[in-house]
C-alpha positions in Angstrom: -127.8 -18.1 -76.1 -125.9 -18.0 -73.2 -125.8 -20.7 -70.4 -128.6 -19.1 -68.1 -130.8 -19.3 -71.0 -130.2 -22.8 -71.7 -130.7 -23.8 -67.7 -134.2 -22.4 -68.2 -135.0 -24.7 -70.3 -133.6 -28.2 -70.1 -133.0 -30.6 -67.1 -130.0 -31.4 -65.1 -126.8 -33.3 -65.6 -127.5 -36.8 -67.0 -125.0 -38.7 -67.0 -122.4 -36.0 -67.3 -124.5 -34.5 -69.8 -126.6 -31.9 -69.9 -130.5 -33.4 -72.1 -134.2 -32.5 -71.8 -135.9 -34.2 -69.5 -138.0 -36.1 -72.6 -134.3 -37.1 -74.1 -133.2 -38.6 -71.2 -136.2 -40.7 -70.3 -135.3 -42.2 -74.4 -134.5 -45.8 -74.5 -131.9 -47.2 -76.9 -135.2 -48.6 -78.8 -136.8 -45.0 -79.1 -133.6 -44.1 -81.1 -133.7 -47.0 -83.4 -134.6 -45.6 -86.9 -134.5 -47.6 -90.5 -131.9 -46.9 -92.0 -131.9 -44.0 -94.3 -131.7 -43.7 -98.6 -129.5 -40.5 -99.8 -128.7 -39.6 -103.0 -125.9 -39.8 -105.4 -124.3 -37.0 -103.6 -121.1 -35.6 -105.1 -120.0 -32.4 -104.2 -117.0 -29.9 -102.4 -116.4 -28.6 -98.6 -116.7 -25.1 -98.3 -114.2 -24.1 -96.0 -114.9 -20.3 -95.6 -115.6 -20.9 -91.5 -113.8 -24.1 -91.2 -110.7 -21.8 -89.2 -113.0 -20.1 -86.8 -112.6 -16.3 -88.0 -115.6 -14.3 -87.5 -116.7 -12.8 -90.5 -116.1 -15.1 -93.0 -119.2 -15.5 -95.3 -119.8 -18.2 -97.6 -119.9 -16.9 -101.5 -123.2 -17.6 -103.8 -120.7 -17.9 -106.7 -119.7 -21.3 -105.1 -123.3 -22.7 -105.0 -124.1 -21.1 -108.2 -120.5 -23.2 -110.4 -121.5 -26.3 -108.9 -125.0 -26.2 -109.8 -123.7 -25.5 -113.7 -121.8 -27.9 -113.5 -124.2 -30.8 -112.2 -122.6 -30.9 -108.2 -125.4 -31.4 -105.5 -123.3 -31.4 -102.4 -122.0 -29.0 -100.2 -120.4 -30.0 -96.9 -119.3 -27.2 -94.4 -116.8 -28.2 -92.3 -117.7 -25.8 -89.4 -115.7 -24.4 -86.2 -117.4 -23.0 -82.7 -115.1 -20.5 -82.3 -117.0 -18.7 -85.2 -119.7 -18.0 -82.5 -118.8 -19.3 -79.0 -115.1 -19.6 -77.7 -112.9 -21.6 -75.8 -113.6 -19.2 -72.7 -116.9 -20.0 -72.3 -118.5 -22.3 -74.5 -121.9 -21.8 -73.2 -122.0 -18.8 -74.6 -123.4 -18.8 -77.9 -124.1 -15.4 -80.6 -126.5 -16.9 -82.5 -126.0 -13.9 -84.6 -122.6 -15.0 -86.0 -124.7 -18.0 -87.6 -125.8 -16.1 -90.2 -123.4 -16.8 -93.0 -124.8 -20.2 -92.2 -128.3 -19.3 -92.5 -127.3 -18.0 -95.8 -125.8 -21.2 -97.2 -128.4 -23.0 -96.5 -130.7 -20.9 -98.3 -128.5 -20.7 -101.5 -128.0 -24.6 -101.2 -131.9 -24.5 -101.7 -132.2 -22.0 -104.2 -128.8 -23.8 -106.4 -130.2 -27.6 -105.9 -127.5 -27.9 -103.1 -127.8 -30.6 -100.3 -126.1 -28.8 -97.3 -124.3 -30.8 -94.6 -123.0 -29.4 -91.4 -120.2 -30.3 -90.0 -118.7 -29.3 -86.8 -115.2 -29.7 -87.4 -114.1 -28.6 -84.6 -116.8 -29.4 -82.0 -116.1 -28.5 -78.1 -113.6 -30.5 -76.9 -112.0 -32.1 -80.3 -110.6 -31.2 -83.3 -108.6 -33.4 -85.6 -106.1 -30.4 -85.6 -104.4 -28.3 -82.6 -106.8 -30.0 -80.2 -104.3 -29.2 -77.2 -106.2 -26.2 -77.5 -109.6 -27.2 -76.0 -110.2 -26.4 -72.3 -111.6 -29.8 -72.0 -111.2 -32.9 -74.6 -114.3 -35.4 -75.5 -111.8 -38.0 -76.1 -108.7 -39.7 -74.5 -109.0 -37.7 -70.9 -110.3 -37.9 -67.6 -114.0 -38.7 -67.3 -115.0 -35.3 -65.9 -113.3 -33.1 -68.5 -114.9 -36.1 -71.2 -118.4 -35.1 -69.5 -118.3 -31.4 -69.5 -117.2 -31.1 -73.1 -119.9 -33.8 -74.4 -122.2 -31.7 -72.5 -120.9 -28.5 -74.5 -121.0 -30.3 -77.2 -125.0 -31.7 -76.7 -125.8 -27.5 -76.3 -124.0 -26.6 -80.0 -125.9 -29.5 -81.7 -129.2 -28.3 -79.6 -128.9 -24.8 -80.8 -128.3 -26.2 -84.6 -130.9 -28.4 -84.0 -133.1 -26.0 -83.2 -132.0 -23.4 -85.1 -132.8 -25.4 -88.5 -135.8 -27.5 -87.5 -138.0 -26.7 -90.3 -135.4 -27.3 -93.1 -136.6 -30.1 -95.1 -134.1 -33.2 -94.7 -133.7 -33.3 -98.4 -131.8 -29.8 -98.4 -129.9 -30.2 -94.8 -128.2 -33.1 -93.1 -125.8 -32.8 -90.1 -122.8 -34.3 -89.6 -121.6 -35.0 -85.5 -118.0 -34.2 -85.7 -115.0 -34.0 -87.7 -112.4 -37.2 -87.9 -112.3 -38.6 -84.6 -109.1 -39.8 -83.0 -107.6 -43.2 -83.6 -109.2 -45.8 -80.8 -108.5 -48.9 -79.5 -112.3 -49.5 -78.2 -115.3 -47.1 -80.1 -117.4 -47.3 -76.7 -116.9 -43.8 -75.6 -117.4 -42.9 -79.3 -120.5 -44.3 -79.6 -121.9 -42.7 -76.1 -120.6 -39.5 -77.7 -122.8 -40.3 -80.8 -125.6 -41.5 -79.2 -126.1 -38.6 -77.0 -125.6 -35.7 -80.0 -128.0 -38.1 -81.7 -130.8 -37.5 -79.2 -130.9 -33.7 -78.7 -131.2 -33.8 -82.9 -133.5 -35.7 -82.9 -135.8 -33.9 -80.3 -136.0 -31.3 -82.5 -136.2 -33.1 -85.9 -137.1 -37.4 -86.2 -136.7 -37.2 -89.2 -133.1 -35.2 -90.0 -130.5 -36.9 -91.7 -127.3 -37.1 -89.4 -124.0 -38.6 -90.2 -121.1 -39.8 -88.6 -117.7 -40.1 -89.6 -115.8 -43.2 -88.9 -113.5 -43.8 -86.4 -109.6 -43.6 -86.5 -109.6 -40.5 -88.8 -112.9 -40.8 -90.5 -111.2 -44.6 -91.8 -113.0 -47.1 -89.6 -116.6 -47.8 -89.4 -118.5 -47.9 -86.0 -120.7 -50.9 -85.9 -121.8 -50.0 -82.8 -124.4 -47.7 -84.3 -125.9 -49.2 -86.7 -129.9 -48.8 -85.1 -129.7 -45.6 -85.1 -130.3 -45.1 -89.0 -127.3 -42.7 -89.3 -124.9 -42.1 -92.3 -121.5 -43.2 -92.3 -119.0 -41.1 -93.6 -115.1 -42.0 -95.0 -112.6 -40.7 -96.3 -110.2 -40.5 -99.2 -106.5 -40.0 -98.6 -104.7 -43.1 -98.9 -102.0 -43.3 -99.5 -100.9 -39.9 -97.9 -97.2 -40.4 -99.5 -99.8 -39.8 -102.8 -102.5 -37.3 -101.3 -100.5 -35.4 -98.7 -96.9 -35.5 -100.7 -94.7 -32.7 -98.4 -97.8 -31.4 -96.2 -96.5 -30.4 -93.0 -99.6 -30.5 -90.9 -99.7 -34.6 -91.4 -97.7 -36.6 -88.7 -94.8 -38.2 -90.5 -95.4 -41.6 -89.3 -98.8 -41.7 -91.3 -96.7 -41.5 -94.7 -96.3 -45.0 -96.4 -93.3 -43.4 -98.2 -91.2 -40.0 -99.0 -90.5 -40.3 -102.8 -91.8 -38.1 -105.2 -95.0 -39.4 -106.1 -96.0 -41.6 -108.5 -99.0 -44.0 -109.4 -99.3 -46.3 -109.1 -96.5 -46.4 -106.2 -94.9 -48.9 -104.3 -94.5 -47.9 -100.5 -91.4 -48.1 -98.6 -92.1 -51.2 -97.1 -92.1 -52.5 -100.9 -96.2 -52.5 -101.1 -97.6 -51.9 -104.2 -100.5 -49.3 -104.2 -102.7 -49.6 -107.3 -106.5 -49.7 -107.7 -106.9 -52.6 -106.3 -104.9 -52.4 -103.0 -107.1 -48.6 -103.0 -110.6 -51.1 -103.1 -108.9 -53.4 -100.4 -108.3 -50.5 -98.0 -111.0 -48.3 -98.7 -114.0 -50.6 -99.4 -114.1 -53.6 -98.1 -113.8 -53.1 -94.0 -117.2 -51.0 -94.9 -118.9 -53.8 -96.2 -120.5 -54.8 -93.1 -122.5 -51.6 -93.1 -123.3 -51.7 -96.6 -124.9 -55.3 -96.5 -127.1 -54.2 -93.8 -127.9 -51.2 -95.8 -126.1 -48.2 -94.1 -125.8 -45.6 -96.6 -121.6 -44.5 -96.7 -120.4 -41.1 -98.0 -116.8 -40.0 -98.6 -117.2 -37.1 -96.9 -113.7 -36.2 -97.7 -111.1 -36.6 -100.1 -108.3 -34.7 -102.5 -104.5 -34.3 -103.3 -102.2 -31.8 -101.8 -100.8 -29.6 -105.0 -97.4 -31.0 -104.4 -98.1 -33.7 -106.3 -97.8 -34.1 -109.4 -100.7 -33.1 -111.3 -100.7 -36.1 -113.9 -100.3 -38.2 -111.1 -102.6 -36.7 -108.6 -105.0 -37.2 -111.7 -104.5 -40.9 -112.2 -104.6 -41.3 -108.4 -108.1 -39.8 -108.4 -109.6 -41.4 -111.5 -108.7 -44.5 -109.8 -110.4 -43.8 -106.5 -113.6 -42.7 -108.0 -114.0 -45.6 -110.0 -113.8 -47.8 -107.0 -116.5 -45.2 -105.3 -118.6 -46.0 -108.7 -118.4 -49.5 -108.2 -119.4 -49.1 -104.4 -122.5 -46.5 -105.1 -121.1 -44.1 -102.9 -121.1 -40.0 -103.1 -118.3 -37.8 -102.2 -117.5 -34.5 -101.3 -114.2 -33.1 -102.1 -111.4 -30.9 -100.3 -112.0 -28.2 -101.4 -113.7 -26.2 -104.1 -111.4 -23.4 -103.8 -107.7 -23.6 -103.0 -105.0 -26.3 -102.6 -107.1 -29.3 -102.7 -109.5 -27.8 -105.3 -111.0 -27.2 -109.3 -110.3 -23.6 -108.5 -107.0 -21.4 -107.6 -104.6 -24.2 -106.5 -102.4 -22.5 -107.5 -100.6 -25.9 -108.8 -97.1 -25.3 -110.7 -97.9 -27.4 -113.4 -101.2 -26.8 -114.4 -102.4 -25.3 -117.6 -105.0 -22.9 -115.9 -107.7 -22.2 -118.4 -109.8 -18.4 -116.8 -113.2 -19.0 -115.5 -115.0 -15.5 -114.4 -111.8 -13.8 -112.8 -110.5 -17.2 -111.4 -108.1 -20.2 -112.4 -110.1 -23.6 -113.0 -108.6 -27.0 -113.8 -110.4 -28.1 -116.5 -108.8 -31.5 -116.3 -109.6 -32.2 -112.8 -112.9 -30.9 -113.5 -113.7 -33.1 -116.4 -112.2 -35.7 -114.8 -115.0 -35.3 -111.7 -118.1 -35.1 -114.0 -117.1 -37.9 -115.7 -117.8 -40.0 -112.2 
């Protein structure tokens, strides 16, 4: 789809942002949905197109292992580049969508909710988002407006693209992690817009949204629209990012070898407890109104030490228990994950040509 195709079919700019002419006539009250029931959803991200390489394909082994072993989740944290680009991002292959065609279909076939992310969405990612031509957040209001309106055309063409899929096998989730905010206004026109072109398309999808501030904060200013709110699962990064370079170093509560629980350097103790006090309770406000939460993301670098790393987790997915809520972990595959880590102090046990840890693994089914 490239941008003359679009124009032929939708209306001008509104507001910046480029909607059908039925979406824009939409009042805040024609958005307003109930809010929505989900499942027990625990699961993985499947991060085969999460750097933006064409090519990559998603594997039916993945879907096939979690199935086995009782996982009905799958979020694909998604990036454009893996069919548009950063030189034109109104140019769309909708050919290079076909690994994602794929998953969803194995997510049917395996008993696998899909969720789609965009990770990195036009405009924003939570990493290297100097690179955008334009940024949806923390700019000037024109270069805000024409990536929002990028953005509205990706979610259009998903939107339309999977309109038939039954909710109960596909959901959508807006964007990856957004920044840390001060005010959640322009957040929330950002999510109301994306909201609309879904929605044209398909009433009755499921969408969610992460929170603000990293995915940490919950934005209240959407609760009509019936959406899913998604968290995440890292605190404390001195336990769940221990030596990752990627992470600023002013989000680390501490630089000691990990242990748990831990006291921070500001002589904090972090225990299951403080983990309920952080990671619960500012949520609470959307649970009592009934706004379904997922932890949408969530792990420990392989830095840590696994015994630790262990205890860390057992303690966050008990407080998850407690709260009813599903979670998807980073990853399936790799440093985060049940399979290859490639940890240094894990007795790997083979599982079909690969290395499984059957204690982290155990330790997820048991939750």
């Amino acid at each position: 789809m490239n941008r003359r195709d679009f124009l032929t079919t939708t209306s001008t700019f509104a507001a910046g942002v480029l909607l059908s002419k039925r979406i824009q006539a939409m009042e805040t009250k024609d958005l307003e949905m109930k809010q929505p029931k989900i499942p027990y959803w625990r699961g993985f991200n499947l991060t085969e197109l999460t750097g933006g390489e064409r090519g990559q394909k998603f594997l039916e082994s993945d879907f096939a292992w979690m199935a086995e072993w009782g996982f009905n989740f799958a979020r694909l944290p998604l990036n454009y580049w893996a069919w548009s680009s950063t030189k034109d991002w109104n140019v769309i292959d909708e050919s290079a969508l076909a690994p994602v065609d794929q998953a969803i279909a194995w997510g049917k076939q395996y008993g696998i909710h899909i969720n789609l992310c965009l990770h990195r969405i036009p405009g924003y990612c939570v990493n290297r988002r100097e690179l955008e031509p334009y940024r949806l957040f923390d700019s000037t209001p024109d270069a805000m407006a024409k990536a929002l309106e990028a953005a509205v055309l990706h979610w259009q063409v998903f939107a339309k693209r999977y309109k038939d899929v039954s909710p109960e096998h596909l959901s959508f989730d807006l964007l990856n992690e957004p920044p840390f905010m001060t005010d959640q206004s322009h957040y929330e026109k950002v999510i109301r817009a994306l909201v609309r072109v879904i929605r044209e398309s398909n009433l009755d999808r499921l969408i969610v949204v992460d929170g603000a501030d990293i995915g940490q904060t919950p934005v209240l200013g959407v609760i009509d629209l019936g959406l899913i709110q998604s968290t995440r699962g890292y605190l404390p990064k001195m336990v769940s990012h221990y030596t990752a370079n990627w992470v600023p170093k002013n989000e680390f509560e501490s630089f000691e070898i990990p242990t748990w629980p831990m006291v921070d350097k500001e002589g904090h103790r972090w225990d299951r407890d403080r983990l309920r006090a952080e990671l619960i309770a500012k949520w609470q406000p959307l649970t009592k109104l009934g706004v379904p939460v997922h932890v949408g993301e969530w792990g420990c670098f392989i830095k840590t030490p696994h015994d630790v790393a262990l205890a860390w987790m057992t303690d966050l997915l008990a407080i998850w228990k407690e709260a009813g809520w599903g979670w998807s972990m980073w990853n399936f595959r790799g440093q985060f994950g049940v399979l290859d880590s490639g940890r240094s102090d894990v007795a790997y046990e083979d599982f079909r040509g690969h290395k499984l840890d059957r204690k982290m693994l155990e330790m997820l089914l048991n939750h």
